[in-house]
C-alpha positions in Angstrom: 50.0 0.0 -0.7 50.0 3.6 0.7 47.3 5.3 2.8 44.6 7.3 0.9 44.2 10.8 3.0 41.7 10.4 5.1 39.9 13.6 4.3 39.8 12.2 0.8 38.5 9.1 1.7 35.5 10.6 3.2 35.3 13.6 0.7 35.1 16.4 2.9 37.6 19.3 3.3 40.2 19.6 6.1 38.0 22.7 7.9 35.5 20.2 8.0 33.6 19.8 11.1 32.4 16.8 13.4 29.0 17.2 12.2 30.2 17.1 8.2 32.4 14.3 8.9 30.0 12.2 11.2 27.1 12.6 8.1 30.1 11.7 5.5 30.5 8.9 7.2 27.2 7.5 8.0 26.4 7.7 3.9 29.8 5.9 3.1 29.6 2.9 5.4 25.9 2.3 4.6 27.4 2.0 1.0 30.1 -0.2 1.4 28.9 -2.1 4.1 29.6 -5.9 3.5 25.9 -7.0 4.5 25.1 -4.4 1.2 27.0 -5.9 -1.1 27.1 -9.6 -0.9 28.1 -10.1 -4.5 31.6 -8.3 -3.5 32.0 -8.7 0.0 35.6 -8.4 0.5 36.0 -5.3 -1.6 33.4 -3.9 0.1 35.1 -4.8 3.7 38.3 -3.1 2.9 36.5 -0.1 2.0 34.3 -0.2 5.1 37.4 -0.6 7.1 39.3 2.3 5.5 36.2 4.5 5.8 35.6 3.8 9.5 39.7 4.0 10.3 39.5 7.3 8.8 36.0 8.6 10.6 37.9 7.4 14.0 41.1 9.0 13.5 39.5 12.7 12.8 36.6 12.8 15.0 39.4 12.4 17.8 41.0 16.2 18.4 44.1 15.0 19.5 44.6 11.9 16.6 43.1 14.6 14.0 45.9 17.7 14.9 48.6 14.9 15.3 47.6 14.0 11.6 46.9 17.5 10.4 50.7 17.8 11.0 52.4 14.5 10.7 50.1 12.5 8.2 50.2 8.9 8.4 53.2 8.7 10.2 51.7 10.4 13.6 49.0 7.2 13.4 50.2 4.0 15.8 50.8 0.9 13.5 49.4 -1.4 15.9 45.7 0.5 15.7 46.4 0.9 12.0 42.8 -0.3 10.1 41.2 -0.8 13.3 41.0 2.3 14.8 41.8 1.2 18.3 38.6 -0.8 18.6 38.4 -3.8 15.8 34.8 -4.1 14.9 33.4 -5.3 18.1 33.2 -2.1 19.5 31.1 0.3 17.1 30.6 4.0 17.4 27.4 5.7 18.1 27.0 6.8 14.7 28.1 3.0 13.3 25.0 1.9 15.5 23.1 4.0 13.9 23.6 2.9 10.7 23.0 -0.7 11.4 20.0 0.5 12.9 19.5 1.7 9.1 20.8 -1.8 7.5 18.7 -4.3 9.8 15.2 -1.7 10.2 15.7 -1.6 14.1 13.1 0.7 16.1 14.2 3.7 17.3 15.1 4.2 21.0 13.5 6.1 23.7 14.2 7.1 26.6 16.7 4.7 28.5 17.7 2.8 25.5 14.0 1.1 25.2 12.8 0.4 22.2 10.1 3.0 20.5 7.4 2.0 18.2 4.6 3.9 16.3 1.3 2.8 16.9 0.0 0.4 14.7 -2.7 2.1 12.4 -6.7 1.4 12.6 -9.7 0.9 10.3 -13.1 1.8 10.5 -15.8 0.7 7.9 -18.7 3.6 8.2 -21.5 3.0 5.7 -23.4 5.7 4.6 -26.6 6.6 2.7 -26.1 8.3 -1.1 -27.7 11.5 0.3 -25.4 11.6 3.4 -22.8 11.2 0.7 -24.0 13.9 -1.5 -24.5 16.4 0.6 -21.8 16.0 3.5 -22.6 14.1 7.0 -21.6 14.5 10.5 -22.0 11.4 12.9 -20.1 10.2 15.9 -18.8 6.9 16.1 -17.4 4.4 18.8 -13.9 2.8 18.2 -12.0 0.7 20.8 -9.0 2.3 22.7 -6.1 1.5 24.6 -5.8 4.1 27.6 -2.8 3.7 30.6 -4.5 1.5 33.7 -5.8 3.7 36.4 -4.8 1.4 39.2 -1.4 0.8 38.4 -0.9 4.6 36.3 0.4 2.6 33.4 3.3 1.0 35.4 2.2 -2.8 34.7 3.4 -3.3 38.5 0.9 -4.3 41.3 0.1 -1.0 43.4 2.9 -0.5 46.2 5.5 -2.2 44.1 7.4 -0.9 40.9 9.1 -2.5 37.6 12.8 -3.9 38.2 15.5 -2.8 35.8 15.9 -6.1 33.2 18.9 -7.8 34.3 19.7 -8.9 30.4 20.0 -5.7 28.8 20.7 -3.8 32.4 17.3 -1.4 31.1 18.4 -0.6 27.5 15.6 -2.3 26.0 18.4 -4.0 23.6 21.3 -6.9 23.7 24.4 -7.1 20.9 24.6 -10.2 19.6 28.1 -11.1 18.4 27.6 -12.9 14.8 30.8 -14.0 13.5 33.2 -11.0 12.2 29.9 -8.8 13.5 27.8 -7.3 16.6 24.8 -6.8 15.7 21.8 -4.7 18.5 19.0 -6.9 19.0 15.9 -6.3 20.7 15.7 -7.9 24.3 14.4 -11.3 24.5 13.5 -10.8 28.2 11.6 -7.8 28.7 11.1 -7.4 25.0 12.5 -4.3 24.2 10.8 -2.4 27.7 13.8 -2.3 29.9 11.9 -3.3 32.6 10.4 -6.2 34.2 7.3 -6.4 36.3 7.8 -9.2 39.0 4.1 -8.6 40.4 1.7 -7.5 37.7 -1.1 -5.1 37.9 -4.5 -7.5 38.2 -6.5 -4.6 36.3 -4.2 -5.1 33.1 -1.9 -7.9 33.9 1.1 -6.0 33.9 0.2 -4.8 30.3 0.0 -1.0 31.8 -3.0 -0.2 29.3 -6.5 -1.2 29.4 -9.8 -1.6 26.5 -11.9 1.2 26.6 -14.2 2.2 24.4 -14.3 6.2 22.8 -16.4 7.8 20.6 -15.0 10.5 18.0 -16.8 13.1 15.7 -16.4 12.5 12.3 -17.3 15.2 9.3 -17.7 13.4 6.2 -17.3 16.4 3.1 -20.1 16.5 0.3 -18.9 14.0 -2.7 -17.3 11.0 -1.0 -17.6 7.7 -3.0 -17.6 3.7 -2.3 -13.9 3.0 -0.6 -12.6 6.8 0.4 -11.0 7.0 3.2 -10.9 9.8 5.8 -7.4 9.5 8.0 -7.8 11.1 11.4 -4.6 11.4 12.4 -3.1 10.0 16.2 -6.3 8.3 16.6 -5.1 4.8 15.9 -3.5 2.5 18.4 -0.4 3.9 21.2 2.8 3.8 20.4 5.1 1.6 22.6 7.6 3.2 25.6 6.4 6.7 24.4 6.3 6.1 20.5 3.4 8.3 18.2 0.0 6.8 18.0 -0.9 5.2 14.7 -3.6 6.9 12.8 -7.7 5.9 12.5 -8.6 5.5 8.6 -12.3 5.8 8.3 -14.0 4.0 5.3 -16.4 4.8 3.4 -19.1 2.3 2.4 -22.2 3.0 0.1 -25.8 1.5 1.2 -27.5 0.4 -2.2 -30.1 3.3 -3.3 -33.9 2.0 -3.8 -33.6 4.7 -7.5 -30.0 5.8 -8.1 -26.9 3.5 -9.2 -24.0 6.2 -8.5 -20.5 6.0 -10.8 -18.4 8.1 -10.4 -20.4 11.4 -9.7 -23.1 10.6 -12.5 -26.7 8.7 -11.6 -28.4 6.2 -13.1 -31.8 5.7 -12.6 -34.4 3.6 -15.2 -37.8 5.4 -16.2 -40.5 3.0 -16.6 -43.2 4.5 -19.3 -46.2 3.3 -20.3 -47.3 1.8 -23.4 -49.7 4.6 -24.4 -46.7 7.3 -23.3 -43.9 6.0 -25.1 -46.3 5.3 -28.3 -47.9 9.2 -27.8 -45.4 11.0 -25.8 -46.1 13.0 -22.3 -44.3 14.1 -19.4 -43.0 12.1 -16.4 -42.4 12.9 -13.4 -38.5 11.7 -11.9 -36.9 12.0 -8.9 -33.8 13.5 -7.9 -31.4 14.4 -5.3 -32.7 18.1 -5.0 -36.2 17.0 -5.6 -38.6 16.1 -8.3 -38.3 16.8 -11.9 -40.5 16.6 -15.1 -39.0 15.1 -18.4 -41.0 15.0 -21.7 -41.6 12.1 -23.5 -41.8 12.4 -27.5 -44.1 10.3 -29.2 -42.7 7.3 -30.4 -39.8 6.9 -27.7 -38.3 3.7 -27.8 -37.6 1.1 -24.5 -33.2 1.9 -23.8 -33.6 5.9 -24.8 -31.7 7.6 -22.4 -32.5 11.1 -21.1 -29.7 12.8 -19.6 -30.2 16.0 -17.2 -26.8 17.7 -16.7 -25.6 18.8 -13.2 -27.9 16.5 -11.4 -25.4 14.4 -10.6 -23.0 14.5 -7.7 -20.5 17.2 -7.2 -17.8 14.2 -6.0 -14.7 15.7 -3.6 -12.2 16.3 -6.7 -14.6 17.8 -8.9 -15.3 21.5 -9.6 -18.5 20.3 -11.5 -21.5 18.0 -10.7 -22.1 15.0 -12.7 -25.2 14.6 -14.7 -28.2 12.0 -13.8 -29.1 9.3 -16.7 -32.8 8.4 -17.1 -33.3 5.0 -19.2 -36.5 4.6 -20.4 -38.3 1.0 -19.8 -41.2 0.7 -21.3 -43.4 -1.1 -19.0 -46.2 -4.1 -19.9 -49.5 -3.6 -19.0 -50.6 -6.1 -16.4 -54.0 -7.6 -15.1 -55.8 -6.6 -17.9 -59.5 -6.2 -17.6 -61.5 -8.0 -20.8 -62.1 -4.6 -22.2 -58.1 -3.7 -22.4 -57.9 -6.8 -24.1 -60.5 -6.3 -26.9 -58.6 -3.0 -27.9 -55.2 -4.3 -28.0 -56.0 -7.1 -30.5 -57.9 -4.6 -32.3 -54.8 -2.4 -32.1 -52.6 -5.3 -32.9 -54.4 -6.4 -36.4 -53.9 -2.6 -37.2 -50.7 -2.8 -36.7 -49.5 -6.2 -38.7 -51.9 -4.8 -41.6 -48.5 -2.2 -42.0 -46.4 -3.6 -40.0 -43.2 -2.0 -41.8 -44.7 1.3 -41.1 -45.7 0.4 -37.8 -43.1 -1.6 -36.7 -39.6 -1.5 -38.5 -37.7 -3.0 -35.9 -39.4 -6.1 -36.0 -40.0 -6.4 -40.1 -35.9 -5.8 -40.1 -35.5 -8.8 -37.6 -38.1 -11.0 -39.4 -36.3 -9.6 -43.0 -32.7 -11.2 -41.4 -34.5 -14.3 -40.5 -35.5 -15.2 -43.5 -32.4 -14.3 -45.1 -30.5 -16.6 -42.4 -32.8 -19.8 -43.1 -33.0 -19.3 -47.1 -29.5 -18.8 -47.4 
């Protein structure tokens, strides 16, 4: 079967440049790569295969002008489909891409492995106020900080780290697995490049020690239960010179002796006397920016709900404040004196000598009963 042109294959033009043809590449053998597509992995090989023969054979200026004038016929038969190499021997821009397939670190300095910094939690509760209104408090996290003895080396003071004799100080070992290499991490010195023969007693040849830190923290008006606050490169070090992880601070809500929050309305319940709900008054409520008066009509019933609009909570996300919901409870009289006593029967035999104009609620319920039982 003849030769697709190679520029075709990778679908760039012949004034293409390295840095076209390198990216061209990288996007077609992550698509066709065998360990991709396991449902057709030999289509998928002879397409890898033509894709990296023709990456090979114009990222070389002499193979690429020989080609550019003689086509096919100025490429060796022997190297035909392997490019020279076979595929034991992969580009840097093939290891790469496996780096892509198999989610391998990224490499520092040295070859050694780099990692992020893993990312840290703090749970911070607050008080509804402090939460309302905005907060500023310091707090004390645990951190990792390079050993003073040994300056982060690992090594015991007047000695240093050797160079790992596996991986000769890349931090990483190919492992030939059947038709494939694939780049490992080092087993030995686990990714470092080094090896510490005599470890540092402060750490144990960890290089970093505990310490503890404290950080300001500036909480805005309106958080709720379960926001978080990220404060970014505050979270663990990276490894061999990788970005620290971040701090994600918490928010936790201590339960409110009055308010139940949601959202950013309030709750709060009212209790009212007997004589108040029966005659109406005014009661006195509190509330975030102080006390408040609500009146009471006469004949208010135990569940009413009074409603006071932007007493609430002006949450993060909002451009409003939320309201604050009063529920009336009509409270029992307790401890009665003798006296109290005398007038409440006297007020009850008033009451059940109309009780449908005294009390509908209760003639309804009493109505349904008897329906219930007599039908």
């Amino acid at each position: 079967m003849a030769k697709r042109d190679y520029y075709e294959v990778l679908g760039v033009g012949k004034t293409a440049d390295e840095d076209e043809i390198k990216k061209a590449y990288r996007k077609l053998a992550m698509k066709h790569h065998p360990d991709r597509n396991q449902g057709d992995a030999k289509a998928s090989e002879a397409k890898f295969k033509e894709v990296k023969e023709a990456y090979e054979m114009l990222t070389d200026p002499n193979k690429r002008a020989a080609y550019d004038r003689f086509g096919h016929a100025a490429v060796d038969p022997a190297a035909g489909g392997q490019g020279g190499q076979g595929f034991g021997g992969f580009s840097d821009a093939f290891g790469d891409i496996f780096e892509g397939i198999f989610g391998g670190a990224g490499r520092g300095r040295g070859g050694s492995n780099v990692y992020r910094g893993s990312d840290l939690r703090y749970n911070l509760e607050i008080t509804l106020e402090q939460a309302a209104r905005g907060y500023e408090t310091k707090i004390r996290i645990p951190a990792v900080e390079a050993c003073e003895t040994c300056h982060g080396s690992g090594a015991k003071v007047g000695t240093s780290p050797k160079t790992c004799t596996t991986c000769g100080g890349n931090g990483q070992v190919r492992v030939q697995q059947g038709f494939f290499s694939i780049q490992q991490t080092c087993a030995k010195c686990h990714g470092g490049g080094k090896m510490i023969g005599d470890p540092c007693k402060t750490c144990n040849g960890a290089g970093r020690v505990k310490r503890q830190k404290t950080l300001s923290i500036k909480i805005p008006s309106g958080v709720d239960e379960g926001d978080r606050i990220r404060l970014t490169g505050e979270g663990e070090p990276g490894a061999n010179g990788g970005p620290p992880g971040d701090l994600y601070v918490q928010m936790s809500l201590k339960a409110h002796a009055v308010f139940q929050r949601e959202a950013d309305d309030l709750h709060c319940e009212m209790p009212v006397s007997f004589a108040t709900a029966a005659l109406g008054g005014s009661v006195e409520i509190p509330t975030l920016d102080g006390a408040a008066e609500i009146t009471v009509p006469p004949e208010t019933q135990s569940g009413r709900t009074f409603r006071l609009r932007g007493k609430g909570i002006k949450g993060v996300r909002s451009s409003h404040p939320g309201d604050l919901y009063c529920h009336v409870v009509i409270e029992t009289p307790i401890n009665l004196t003798g006296r109290q006593k005398e007038l409440l029967r006297e007020f009850d035999e008033i009451n059940r000598s109309d009780s449908g104009a005294h009390n509908p609620r209760e003639k309804s319920f009493m109505d349904r009963m008897k329906d219930f039982f007599t039908g």
